[in-house]
NUZALUM-357282 format. One line per 4 residues: number of its first residue (from 0); their letters; for each residue y, x, z of N, C-alpha, C. Coordinates in nm, 3 decimals, decimal comma. Atoms other than C-alpha are relative to their C-alpha. Last residue first. Example, Ala and Ser with C-alpha at 12.3 -4.5 7.8 and 13.67 -1.06 7.14 Angstrom:
BEGIN
1) SA) -0,119:-0,082:-0,006:-0,106:1,367:0,714:0,109:-0,077:0,073 ~ -0,119:0,089:0,000:-0,450:1,230:0,780:0,120:0,090:0,000
//
This chain:
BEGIN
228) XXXX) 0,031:0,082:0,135:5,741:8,555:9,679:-0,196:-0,037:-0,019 ~ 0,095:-0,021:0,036:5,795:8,597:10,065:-0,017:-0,060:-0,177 ~ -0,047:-0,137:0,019:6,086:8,556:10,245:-0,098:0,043:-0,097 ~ 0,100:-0,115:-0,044:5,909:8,271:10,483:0,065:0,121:-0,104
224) XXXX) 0,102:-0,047:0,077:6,082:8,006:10,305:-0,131:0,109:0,011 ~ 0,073:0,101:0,022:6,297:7,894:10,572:-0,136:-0,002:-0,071 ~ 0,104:0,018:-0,117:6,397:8,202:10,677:-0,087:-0,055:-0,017 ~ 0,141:-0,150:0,005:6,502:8,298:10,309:-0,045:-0,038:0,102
220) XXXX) 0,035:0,097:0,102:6,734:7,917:10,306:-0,155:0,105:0,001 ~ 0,076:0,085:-0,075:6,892:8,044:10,645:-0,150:-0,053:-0,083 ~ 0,052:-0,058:-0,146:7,002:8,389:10,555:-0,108:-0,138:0,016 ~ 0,167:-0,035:0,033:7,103:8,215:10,226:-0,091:0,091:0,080
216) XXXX) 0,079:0,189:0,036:7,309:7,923:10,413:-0,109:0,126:-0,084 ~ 0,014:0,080:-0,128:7,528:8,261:10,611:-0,161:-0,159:-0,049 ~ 0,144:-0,114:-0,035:7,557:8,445:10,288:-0,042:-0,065:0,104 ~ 0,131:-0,022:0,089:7,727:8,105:10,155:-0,071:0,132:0,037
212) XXXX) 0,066:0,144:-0,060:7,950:8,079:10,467:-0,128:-0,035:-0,073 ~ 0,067:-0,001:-0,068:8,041:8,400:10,406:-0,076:-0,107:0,067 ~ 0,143:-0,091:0,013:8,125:8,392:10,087:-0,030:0,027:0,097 ~ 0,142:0,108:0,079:8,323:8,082:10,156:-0,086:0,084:-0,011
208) XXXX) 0,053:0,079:-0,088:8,540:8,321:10,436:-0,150:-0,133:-0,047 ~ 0,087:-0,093:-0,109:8,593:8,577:10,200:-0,068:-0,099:0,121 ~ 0,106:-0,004:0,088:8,774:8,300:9,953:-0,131:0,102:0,078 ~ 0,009:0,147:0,041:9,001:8,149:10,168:-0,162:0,070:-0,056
204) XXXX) 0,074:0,084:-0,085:9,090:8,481:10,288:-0,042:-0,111:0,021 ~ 0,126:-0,068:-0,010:9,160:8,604:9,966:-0,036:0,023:0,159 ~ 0,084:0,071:0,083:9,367:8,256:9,916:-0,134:0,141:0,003 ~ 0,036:0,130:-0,020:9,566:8,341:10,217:-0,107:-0,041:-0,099
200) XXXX) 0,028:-0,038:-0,174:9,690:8,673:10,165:-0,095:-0,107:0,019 ~ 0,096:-0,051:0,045:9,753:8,605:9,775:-0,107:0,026:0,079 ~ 0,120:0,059:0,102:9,973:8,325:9,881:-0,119:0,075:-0,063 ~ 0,025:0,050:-0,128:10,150:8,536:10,185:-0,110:-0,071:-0,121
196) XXXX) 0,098:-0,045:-0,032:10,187:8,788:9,900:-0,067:-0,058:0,163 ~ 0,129:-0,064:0,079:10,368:8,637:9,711:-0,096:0,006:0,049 ~ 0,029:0,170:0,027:10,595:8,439:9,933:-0,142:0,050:-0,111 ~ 0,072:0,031:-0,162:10,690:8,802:10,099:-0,092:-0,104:-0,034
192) XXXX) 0,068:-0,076:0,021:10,774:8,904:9,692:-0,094:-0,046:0,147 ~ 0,084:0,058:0,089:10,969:8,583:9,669:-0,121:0,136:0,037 ~ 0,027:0,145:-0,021:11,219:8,716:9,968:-0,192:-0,071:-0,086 ~ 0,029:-0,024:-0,172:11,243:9,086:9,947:-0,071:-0,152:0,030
188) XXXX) 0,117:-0,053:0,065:11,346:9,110:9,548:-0,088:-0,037:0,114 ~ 0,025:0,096:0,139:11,648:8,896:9,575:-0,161:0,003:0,011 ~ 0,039:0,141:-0,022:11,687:9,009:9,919:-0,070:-0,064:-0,104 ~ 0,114:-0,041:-0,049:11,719:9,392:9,796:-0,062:-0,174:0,063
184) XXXX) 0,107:-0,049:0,101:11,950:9,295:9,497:-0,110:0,009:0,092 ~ 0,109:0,123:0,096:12,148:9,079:9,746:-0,071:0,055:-0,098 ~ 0,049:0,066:-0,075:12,228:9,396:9,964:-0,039:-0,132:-0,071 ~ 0,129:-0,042:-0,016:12,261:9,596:9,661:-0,061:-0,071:0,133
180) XXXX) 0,072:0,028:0,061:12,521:9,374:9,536:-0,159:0,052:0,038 ~ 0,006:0,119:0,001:12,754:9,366:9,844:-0,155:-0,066:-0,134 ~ 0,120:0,012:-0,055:12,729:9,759:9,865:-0,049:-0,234:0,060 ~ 0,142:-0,130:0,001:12,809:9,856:9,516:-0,039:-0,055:0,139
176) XXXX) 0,099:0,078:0,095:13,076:9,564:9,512:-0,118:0,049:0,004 ~ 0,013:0,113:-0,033:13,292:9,676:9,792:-0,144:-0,038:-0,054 ~ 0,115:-0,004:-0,095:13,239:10,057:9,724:-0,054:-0,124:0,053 ~ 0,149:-0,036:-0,015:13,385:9,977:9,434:-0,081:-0,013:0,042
172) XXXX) 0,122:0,057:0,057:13,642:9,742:9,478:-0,133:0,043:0,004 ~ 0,079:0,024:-0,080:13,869:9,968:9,705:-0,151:-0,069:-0,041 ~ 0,005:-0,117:-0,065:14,049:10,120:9,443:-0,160:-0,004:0,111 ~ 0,130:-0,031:0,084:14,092:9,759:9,332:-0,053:0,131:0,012
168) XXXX) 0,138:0,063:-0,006:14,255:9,684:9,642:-0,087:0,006:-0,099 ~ 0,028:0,053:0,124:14,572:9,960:9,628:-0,150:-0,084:-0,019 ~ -0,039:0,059:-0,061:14,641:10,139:9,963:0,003:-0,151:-0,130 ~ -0,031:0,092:0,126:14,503:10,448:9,903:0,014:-0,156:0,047
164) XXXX) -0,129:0,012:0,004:14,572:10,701:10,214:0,024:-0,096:-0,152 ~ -0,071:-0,054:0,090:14,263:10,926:10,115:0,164:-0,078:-0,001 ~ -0,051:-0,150:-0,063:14,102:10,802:10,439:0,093:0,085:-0,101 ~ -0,089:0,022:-0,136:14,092:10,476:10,296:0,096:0,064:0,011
160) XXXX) -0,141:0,020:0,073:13,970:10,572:9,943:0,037:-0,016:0,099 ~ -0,114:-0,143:0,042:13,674:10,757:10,203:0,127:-0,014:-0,057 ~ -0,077:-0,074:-0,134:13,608:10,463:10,392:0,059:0,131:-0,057 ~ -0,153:0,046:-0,057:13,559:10,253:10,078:0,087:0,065:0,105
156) XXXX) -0,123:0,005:0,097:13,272:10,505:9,952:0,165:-0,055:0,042 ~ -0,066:-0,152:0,017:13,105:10,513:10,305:0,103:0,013:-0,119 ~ -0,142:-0,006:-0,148:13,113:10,122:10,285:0,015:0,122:0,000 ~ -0,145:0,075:0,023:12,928:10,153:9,943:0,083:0,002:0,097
152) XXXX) -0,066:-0,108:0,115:12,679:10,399:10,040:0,076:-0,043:-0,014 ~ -0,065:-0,110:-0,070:12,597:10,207:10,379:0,104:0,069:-0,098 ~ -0,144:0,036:-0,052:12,545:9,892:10,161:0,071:0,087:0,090 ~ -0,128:0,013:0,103:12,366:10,051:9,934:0,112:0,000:0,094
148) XXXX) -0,023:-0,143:0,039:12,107:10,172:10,201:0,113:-0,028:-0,069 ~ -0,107:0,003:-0,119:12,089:9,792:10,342:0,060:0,204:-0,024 ~ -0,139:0,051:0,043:11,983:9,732:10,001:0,102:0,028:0,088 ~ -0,078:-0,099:0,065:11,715:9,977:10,067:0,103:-0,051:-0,081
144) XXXX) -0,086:-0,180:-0,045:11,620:9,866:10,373:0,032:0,053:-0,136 ~ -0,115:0,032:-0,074:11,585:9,477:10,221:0,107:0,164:0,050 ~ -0,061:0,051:0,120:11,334:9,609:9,953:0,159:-0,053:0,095 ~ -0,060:-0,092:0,018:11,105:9,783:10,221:0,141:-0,027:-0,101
140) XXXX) -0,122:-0,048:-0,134:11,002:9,512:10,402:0,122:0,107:-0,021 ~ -0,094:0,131:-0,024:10,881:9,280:10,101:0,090:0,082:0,109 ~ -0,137:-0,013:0,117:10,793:9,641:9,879:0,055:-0,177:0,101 ~ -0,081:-0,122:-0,032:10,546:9,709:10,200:0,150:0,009:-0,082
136) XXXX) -0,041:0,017:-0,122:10,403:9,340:10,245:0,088:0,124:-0,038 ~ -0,152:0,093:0,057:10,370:9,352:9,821:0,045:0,010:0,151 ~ -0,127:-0,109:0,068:10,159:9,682:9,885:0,143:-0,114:-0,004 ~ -0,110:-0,044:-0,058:9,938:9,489:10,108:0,128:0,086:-0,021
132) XXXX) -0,081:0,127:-0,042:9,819:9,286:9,826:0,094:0,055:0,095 ~ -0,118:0,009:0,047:9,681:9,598:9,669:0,076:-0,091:0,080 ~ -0,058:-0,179:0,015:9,334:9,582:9,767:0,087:-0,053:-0,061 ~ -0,139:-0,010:-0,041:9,238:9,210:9,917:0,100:0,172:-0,061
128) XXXX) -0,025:0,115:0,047:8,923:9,134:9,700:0,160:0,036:0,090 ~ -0,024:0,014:0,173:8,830:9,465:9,739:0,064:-0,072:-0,052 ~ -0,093:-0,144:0,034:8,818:9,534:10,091:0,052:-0,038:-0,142 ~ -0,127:0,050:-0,019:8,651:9,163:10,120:0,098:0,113:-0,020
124) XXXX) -0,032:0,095:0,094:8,357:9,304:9,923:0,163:-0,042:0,023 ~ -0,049:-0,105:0,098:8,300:9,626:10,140:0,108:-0,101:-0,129 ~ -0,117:-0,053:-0,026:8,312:9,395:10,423:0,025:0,079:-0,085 ~ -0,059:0,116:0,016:8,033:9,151:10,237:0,134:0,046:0,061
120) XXXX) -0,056:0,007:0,142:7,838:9,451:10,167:0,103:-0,104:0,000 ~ -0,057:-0,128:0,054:7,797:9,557:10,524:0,054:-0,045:-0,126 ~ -0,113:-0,045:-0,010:7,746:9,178:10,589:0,039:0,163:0,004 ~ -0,061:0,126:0,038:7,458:9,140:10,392:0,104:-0,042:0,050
116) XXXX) -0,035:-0,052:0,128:7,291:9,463:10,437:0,127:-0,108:-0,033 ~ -0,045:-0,159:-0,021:7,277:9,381:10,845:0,027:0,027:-0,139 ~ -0,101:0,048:-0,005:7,159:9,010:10,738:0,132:0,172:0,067 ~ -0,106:0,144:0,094:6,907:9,102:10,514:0,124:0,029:0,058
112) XXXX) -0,039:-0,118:0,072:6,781:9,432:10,779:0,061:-0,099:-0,099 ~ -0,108:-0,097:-0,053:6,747:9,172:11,027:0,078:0,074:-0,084 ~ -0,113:0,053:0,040:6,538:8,959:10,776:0,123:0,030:0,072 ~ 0,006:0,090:-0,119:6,276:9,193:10,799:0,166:-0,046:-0,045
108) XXXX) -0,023:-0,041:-0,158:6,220:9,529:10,574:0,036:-0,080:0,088 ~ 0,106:-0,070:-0,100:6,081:9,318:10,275:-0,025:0,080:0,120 ~ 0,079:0,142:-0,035:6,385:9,136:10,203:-0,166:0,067:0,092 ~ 0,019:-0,028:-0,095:6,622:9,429:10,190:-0,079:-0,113:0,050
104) XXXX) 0,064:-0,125:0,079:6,649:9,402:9,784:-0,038:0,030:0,164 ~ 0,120:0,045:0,107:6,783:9,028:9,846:-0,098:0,158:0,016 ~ 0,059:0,086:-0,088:7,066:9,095:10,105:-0,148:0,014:-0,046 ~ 0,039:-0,092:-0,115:7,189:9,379:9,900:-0,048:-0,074:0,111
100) XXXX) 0,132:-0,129:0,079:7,153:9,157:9,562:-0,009:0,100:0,132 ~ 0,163:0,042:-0,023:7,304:8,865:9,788:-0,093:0,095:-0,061 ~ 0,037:0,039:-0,186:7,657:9,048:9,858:-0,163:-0,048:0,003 ~ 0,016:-0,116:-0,079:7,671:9,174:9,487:-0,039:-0,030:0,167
96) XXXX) 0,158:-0,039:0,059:7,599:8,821:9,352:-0,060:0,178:0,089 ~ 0,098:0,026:-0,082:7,882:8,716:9,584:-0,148:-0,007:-0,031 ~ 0,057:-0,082:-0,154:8,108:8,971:9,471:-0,087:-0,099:0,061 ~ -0,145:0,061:-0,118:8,079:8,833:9,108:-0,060:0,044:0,085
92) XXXX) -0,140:-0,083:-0,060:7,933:9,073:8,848:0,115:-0,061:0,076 ~ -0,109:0,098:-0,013:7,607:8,878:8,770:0,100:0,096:0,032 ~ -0,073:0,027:0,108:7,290:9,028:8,608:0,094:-0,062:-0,011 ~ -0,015:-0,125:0,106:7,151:9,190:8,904:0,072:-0,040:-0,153
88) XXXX) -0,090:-0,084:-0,089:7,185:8,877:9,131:0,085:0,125:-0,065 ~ -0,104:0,087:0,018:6,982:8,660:8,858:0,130:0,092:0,058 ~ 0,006:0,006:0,214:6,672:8,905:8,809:0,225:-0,038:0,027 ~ -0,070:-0,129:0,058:6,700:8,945:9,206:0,046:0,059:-0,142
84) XXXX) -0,163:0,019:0,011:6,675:8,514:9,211:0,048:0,181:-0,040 ~ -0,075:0,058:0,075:6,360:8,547:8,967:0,154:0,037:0,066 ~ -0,044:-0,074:0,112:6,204:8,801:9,148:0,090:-0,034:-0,052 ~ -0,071:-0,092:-0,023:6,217:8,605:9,456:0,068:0,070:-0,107
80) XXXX) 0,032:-0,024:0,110:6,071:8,282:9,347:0,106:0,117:0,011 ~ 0,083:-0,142:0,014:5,987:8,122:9,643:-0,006:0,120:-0,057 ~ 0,095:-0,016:0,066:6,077:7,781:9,558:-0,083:0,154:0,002 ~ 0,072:0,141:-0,065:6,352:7,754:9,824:-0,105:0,000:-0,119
76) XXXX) 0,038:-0,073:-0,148:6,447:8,129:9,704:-0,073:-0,169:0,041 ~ 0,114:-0,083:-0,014:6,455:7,967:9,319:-0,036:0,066:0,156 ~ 0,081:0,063:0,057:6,695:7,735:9,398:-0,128:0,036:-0,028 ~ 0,037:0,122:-0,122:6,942:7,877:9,621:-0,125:-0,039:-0,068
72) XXXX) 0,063:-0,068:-0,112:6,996:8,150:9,335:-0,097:-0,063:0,097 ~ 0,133:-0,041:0,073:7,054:7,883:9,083:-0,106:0,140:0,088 ~ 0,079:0,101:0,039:7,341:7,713:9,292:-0,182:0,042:-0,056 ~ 0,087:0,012:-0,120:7,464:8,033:9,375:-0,076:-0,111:-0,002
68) XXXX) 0,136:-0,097:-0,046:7,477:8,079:9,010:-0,028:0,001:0,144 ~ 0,140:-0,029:0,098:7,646:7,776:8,904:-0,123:0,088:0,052 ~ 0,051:0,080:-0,091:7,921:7,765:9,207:-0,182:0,003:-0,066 ~ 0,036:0,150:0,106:8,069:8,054:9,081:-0,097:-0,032:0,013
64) XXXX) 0,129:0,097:-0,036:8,184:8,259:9,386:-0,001:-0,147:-0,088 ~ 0,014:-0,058:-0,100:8,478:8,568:9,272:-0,200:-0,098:0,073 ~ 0,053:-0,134:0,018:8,493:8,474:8,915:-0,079:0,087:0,116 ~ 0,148:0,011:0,148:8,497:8,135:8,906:-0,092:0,108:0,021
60) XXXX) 0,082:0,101:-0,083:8,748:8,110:9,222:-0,154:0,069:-0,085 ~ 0,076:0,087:0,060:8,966:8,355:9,051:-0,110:-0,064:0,085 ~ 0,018:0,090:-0,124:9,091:8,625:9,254:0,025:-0,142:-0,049 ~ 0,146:0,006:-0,010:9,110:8,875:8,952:-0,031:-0,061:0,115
56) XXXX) 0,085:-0,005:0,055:9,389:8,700:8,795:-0,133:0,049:0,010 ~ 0,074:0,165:0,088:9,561:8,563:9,048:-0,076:0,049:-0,068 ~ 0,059:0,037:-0,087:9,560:8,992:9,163:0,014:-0,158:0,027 ~ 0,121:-0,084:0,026:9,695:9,131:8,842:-0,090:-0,077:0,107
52) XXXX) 0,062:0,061:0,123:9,964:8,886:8,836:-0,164:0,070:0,047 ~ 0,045:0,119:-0,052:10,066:8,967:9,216:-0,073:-0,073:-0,139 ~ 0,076:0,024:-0,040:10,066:9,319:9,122:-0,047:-0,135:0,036 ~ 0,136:-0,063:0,099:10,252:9,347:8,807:-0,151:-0,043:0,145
48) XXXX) 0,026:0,126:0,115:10,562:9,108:8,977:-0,169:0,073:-0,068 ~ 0,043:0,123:-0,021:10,524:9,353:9,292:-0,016:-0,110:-0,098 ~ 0,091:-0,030:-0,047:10,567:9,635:9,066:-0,030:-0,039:0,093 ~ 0,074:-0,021:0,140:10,844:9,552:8,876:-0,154:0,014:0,058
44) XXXX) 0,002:0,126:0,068:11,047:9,411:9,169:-0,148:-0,016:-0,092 ~ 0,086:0,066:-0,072:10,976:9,780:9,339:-0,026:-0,212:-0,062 ~ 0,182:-0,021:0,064:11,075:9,915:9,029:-0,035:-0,045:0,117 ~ 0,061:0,026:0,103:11,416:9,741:9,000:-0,141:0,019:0,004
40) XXXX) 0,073:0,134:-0,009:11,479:9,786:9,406:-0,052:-0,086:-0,143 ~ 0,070:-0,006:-0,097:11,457:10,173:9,332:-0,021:-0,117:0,005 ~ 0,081:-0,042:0,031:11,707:10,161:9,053:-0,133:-0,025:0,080 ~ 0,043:0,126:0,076:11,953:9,952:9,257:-0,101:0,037:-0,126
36) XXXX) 0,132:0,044:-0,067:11,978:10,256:9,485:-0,074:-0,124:-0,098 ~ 0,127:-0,041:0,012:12,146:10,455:9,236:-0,071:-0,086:0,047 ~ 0,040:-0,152:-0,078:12,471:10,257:9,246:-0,125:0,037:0,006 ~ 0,081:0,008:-0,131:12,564:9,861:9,287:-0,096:0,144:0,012
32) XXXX) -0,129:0,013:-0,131:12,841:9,871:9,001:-0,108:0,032:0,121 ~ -0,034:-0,110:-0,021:12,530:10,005:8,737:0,146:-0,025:0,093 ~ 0,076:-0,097:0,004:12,322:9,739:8,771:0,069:0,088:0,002 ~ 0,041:0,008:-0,133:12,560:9,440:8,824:-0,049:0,128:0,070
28) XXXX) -0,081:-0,004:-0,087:12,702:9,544:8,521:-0,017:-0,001:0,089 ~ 0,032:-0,154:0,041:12,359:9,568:8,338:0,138:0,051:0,076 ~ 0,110:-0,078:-0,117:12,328:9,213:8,467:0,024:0,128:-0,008 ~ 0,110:-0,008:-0,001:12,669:9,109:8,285:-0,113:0,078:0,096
24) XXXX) 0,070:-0,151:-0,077:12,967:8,986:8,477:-0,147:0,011:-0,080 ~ -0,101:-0,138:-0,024:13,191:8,724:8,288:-0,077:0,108:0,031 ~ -0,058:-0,036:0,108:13,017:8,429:8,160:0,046:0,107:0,009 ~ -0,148:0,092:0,020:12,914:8,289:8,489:0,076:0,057:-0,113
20) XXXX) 0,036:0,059:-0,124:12,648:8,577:8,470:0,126:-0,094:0,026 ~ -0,121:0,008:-0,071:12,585:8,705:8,156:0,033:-0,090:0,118 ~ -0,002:0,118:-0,049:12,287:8,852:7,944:0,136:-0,002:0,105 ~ -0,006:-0,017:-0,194:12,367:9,131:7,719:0,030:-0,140:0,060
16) XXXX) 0,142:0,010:-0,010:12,320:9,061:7,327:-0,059:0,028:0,192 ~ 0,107:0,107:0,055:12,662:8,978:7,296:-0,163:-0,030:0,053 ~ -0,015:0,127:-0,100:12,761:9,235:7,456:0,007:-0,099:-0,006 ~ 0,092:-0,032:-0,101:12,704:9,510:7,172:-0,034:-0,096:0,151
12) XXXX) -0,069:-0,120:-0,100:12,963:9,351:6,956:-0,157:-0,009:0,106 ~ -0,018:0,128:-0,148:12,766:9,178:6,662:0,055:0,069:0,108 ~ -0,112:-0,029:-0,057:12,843:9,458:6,363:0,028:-0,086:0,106 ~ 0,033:-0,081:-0,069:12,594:9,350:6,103:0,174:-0,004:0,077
8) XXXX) 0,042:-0,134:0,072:12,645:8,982:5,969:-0,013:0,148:0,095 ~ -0,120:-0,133:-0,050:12,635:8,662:6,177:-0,086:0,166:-0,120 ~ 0,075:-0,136:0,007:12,444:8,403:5,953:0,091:0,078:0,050 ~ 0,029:0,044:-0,164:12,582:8,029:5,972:-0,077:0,123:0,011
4) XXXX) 0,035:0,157:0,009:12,738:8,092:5,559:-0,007:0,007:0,188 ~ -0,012:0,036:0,149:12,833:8,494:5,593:-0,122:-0,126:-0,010 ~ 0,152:0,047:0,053:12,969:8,570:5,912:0,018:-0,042:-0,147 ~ 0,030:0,072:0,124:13,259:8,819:6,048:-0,147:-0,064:-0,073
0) X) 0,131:-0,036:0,054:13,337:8,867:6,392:-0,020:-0,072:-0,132
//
């Protein structure tokens, strides 16, 4: 390859720029020895990595029950000051403003009808806060079966050079490699993705459980007060 001073000039061999695996095997090798299926465990990868971002980011502590405004809610109901907290409820877009604005707006039909609005909305809430997650359970189970698919395809391949009476081991390679890779392509993906979504699992039941513990303290805080502005 020819450079000019510490500057490679045009003409870098195309594999260069391909990543490499102990120096010898690139990924894109891996990718096309291990056969259609290894398509399939790419986009499931791709699309557990998109969902578990997407879902840290809107399962935020801040976002979901910030401490500020229940704080300021609480505050005005123990003072009475109804309007004020529905003012507050209505101008918040975390689910536990939504959970107390349908608590709040059912104040005057009896505090039955509160705590009846107040968990309806609080199962609509947890729906929400968990949507998607179970998709990573489906790409953690499904990601193994479709390595274990390779590895059929590949052993069928070897059985056929067999049966053809070939007697030569690179012959045989193929099907070797095609179904040795797609069984660690589907692990690869199978493993971390389970770990995903046990952590996403967990923290939006972490977090469903505080908002209920806080609809639960403003059930008590409206009794207290008589309900009444």
């Amino acid at each position: 390859m020819e450079c000019f001073g510490n500057e490679p000039v045009a003409g870098v061999e195309a594999d260069v720029l391909l990543i490499r695996i102990d120096g010898d095997i690139r990924v894109i090798d891996l990718i096309v020895r291990g056969g259609i299926v290894m398509y399939p465990i790419i986009l499931c990868s791709i699309i557990a990595l998109a969902i578990f971002l997407e879902r840290l980011w809107v399962l935020r502590r801040k976002r979901i029950i910030p401490s500020a405004f229940i704080q300021s809610v609480e505050d005005n109901l123990r003072n009475r000051k109804l309007s004020e907290a529905l003012f507050l409820c209505q101008n918040d877009d975390s689910s536990i403003a939504k959970i107390f604005l349908a608590g709040l707006k059912n104040t005057e039909r009896g505090i039955w009808m509160v705590k009846e609005a107040i968990e309806e909305r609080g199962g609509r809430e947890g729906i929400i806060l968990e949507k998607h997650v179970g998709i990573l359970s489906t790409i953690a189970n499904l990601s193994p079966l479709l390595g274990l698919l390779g590895t059929v395809s590949g052993m069928i391949k070897t059985f056929k050079v067999l049966s053809q009476g070939a007697s030569n081991p690179s012959l045989l390679a193929g099907g070797i490699a095609e179904a040795l890779i797609t069984t660690a392509a589907g692990l690869v993906v199978a493993i971390p993705t389970l770990v995903c979504y046990r952590i996403l699992k967990d923290k939006a039941e972490s977090l469903i459980f505080e908002m209920e513990e806080d609809s639960i303290r403003l059930i008590e805080i409206m009794e207290r007060s008589g309900k009444k502005d």
